[in-house]
C-alpha positions as CSV (number, residue, x, y, z in Angstrom):
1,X,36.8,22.0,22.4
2,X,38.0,19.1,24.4
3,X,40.5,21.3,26.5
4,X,37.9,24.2,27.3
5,X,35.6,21.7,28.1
6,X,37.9,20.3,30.6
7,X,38.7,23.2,31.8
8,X,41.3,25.1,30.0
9,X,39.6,28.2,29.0
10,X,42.3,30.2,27.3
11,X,41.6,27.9,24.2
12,X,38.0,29.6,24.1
13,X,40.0,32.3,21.9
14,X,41.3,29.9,19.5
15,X,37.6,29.0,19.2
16,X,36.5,32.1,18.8
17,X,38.9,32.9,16.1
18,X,38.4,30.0,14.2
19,X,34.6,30.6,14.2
20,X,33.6,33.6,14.8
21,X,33.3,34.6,11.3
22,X,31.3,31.8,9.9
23,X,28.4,32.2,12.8
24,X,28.7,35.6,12.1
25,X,27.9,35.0,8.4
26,X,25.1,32.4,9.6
27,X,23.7,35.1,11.6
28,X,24.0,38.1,9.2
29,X,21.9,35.5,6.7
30,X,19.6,34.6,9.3
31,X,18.9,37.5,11.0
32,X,19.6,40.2,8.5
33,X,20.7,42.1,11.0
34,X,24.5,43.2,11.5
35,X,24.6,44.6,15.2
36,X,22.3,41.6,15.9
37,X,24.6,38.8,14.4
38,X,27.8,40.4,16.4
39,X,25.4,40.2,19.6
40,X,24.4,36.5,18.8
41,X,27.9,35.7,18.1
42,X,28.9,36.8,21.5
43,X,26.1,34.9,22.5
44,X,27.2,32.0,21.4
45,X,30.6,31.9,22.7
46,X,29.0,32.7,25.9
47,X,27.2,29.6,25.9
48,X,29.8,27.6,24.9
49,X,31.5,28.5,27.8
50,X,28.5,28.2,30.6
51,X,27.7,24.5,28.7
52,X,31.1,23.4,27.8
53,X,30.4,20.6,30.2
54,X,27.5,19.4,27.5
55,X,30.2,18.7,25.1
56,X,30.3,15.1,24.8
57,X,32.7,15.1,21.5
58,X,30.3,12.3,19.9
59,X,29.0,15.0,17.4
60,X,31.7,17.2,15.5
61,X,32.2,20.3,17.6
62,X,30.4,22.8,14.3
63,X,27.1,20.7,15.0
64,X,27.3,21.3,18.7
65,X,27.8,25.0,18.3
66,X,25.4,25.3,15.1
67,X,22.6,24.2,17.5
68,X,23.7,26.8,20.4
69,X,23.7,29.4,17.5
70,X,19.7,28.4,16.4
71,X,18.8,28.2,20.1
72,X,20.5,31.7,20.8
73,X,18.9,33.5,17.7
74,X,15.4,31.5,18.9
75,X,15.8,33.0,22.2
76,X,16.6,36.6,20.6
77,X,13.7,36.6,18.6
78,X,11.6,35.6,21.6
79,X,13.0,37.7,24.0
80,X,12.7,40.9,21.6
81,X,8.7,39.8,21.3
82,X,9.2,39.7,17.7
83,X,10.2,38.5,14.4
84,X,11.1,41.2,11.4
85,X,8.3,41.4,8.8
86,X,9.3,40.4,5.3
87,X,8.8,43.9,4.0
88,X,11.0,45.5,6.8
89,X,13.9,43.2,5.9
90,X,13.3,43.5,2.0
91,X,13.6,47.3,3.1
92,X,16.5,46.7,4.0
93,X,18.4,45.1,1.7
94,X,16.3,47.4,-1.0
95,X,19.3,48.3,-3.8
96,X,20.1,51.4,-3.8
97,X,20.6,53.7,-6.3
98,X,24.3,54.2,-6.2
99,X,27.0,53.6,-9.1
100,X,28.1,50.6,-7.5
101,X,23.9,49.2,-7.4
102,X,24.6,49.6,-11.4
103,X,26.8,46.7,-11.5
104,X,25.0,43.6,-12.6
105,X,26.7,41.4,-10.2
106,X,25.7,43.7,-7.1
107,X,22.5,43.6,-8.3
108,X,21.9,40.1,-8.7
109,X,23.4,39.9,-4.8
110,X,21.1,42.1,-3.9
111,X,18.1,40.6,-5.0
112,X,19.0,37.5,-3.8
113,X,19.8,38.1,-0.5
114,X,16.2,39.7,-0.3
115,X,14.5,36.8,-2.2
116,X,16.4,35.0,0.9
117,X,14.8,37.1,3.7
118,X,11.2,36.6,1.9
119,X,11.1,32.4,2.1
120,X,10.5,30.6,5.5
121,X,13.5,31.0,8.4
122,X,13.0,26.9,8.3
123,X,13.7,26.7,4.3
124,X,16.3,30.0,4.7
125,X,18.2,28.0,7.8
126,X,18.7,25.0,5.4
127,X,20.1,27.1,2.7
128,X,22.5,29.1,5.1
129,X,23.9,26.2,6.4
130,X,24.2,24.0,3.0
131,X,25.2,26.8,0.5
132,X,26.6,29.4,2.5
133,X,28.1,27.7,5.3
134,X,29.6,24.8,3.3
135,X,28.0,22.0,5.6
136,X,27.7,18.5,4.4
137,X,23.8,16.9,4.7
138,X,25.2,14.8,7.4
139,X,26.6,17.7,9.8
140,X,23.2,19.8,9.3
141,X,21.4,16.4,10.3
142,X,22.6,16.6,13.3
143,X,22.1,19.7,14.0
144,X,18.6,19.7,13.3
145,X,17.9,16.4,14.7
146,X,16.6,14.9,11.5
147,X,17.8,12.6,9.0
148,X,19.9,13.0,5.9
149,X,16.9,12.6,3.5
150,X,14.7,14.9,5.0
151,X,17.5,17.6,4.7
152,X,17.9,16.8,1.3
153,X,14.3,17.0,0.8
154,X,14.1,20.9,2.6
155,X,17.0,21.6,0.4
156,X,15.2,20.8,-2.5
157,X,12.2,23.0,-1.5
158,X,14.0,25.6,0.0
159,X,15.6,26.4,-3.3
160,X,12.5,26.0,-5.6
161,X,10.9,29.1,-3.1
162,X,14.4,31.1,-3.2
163,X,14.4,30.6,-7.1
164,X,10.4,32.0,-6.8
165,X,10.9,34.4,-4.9
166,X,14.3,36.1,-7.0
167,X,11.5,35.5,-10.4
168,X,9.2,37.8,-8.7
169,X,12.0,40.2,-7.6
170,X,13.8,40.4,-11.2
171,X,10.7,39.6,-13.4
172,X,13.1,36.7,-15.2
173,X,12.1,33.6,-15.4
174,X,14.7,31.1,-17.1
175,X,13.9,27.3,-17.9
């Protein structure tokens, strides 16, 4: 990020395909939306270009670029006037009933990704970045401006409403 920032912007591209594919994991998560994650992800290389000048390097480059990814799906979600209800995502992600759905697996990834769109975008931004996204504490600390305990701390609750919320969706409930 160094040489972009100081000018040499043909190195954007290595960027971009280094980690494109995680933000557009984070944003598939976080949005639930495919054609919106590939807009967001353009988005954000956008504004890594127009702000490379921000980039002071004291901060890994991920934490830098995780918070211009949360400002850029704020400002989607803004700008479009509004957020997806629960039961519009849920639709989506609704199993469906295909031989492949029959797989227990599948299943079990389906419900889950919906008990994900059904808790907080706080708790489910936590849970993106620390399961899915492979983040250390420390790194989604700085991205969210918070220390490491508190993290830990929406971690903790963040799972206990995703394991809730996948009960109510399967009926199961193990100890």
């Amino acid at each position: 990020m160094a040489h972009v920032r100081d000018g040499n912007v043909t190195m954007l591209g290595e960027l971009f395909e280094r980690y494109s594919d995680k933000l557009f994991g984070f944003f598939v998560r976080y949005t639930n939306r495919r054609d919106a994650s590939e807009d967001l992800v353009q988005e954000v290389f956008l504004r890594i270009l127009k702000y490379r000048q921000t980039f002071r390097g004291e901060a890994p480059f991920a934490a830098w670029m995780y918070q211009l990814a949360r400002n850029a799906a704020n400002d989607h979600f803004k700008k479009s006037k509004k957020e997806f209800s629960i039961d519009e995502l849920s639709e989506q992600n609704e199993p469906r009933n295909t031989m492949d759905d029959i797989l227990h697996g599948q299943e079990q990834s389906s419900n889950l990704q919906i008990a994900l769109s059904k808790i907080a975008p706080d708790k489910r931004e936590v849970l993106i970045l620390s399961r899915f996204q492979d983040m250390k504490y420390e790194e989604i600390g700085e991205i969210l401006a918070c220390p490491v305990g508190t993290i830990k701390a929406r971690v903790h609750y963040a799972l206990k409403d995703l394991r809730e919320e996948y009960f109510k969706l399967t009926g199961e409930r193990t100890k």
